[in-house]
C-alpha positions in Angstrom: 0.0 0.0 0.0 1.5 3.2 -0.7 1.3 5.8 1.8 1.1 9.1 0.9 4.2 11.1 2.7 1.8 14.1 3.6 -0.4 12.0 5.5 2.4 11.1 8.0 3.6 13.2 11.4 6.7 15.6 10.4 8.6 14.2 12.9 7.6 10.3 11.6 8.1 11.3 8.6 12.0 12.4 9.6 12.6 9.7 11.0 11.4 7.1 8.4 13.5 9.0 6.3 16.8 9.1 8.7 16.1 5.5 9.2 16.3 4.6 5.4 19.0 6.7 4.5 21.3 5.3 7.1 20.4 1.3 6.3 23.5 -1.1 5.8 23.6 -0.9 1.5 22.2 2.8 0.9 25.2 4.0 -1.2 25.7 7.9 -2.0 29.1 7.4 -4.2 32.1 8.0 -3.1 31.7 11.5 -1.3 30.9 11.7 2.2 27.1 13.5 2.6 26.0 14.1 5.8 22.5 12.9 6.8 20.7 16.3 6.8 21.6 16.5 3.2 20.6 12.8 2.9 17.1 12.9 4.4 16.0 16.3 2.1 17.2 14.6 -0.8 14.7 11.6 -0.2 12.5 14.5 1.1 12.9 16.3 -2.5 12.3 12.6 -3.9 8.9 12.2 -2.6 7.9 15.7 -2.9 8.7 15.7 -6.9 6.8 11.8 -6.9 10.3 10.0 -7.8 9.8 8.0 -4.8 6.9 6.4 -2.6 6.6 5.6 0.8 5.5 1.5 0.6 3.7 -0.3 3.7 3.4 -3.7 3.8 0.8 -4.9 6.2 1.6 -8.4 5.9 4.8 -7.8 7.0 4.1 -4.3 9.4 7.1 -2.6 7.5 7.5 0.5 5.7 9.9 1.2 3.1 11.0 3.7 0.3 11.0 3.4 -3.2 11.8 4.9 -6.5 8.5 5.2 -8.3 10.0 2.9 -11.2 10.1 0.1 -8.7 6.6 -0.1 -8.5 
């Protein structure tokens, strides 16, 4: 189910983000970024439609996604 990122508290919202920009795998290249810059950059993503916020009941998890991975 896709949830739409409006619809969730700013600070949830901040810290789904923080959470999935820090996971073990979430390569930025080979400069450093720091994690302010990280989380409006997903921030950007979901506010232009590039990305989703998934939830999977089945499962109780949320994730982000690029649009094309739908």
């Amino acid at each position: 189910m896709i949830i739409p990122y409006e619809q969730l508290e700013p600070d949830t919202l901040n810290a789904l983000i923080e959470e999935f920009v820090s996971r073990d795998g979430t390569d930025y290249g080979d400069n450093e970024i720091s994690l302010s810059a990280k989380v409006e950059q997903v921030r950007g993503k979901l506010r232009s439609g590039d990305a989703v916020i998934l939830f999977s009941e089945s499962k109780g998890l949320c994730n982000i996604v690029h649009k094309d991975m739908l």
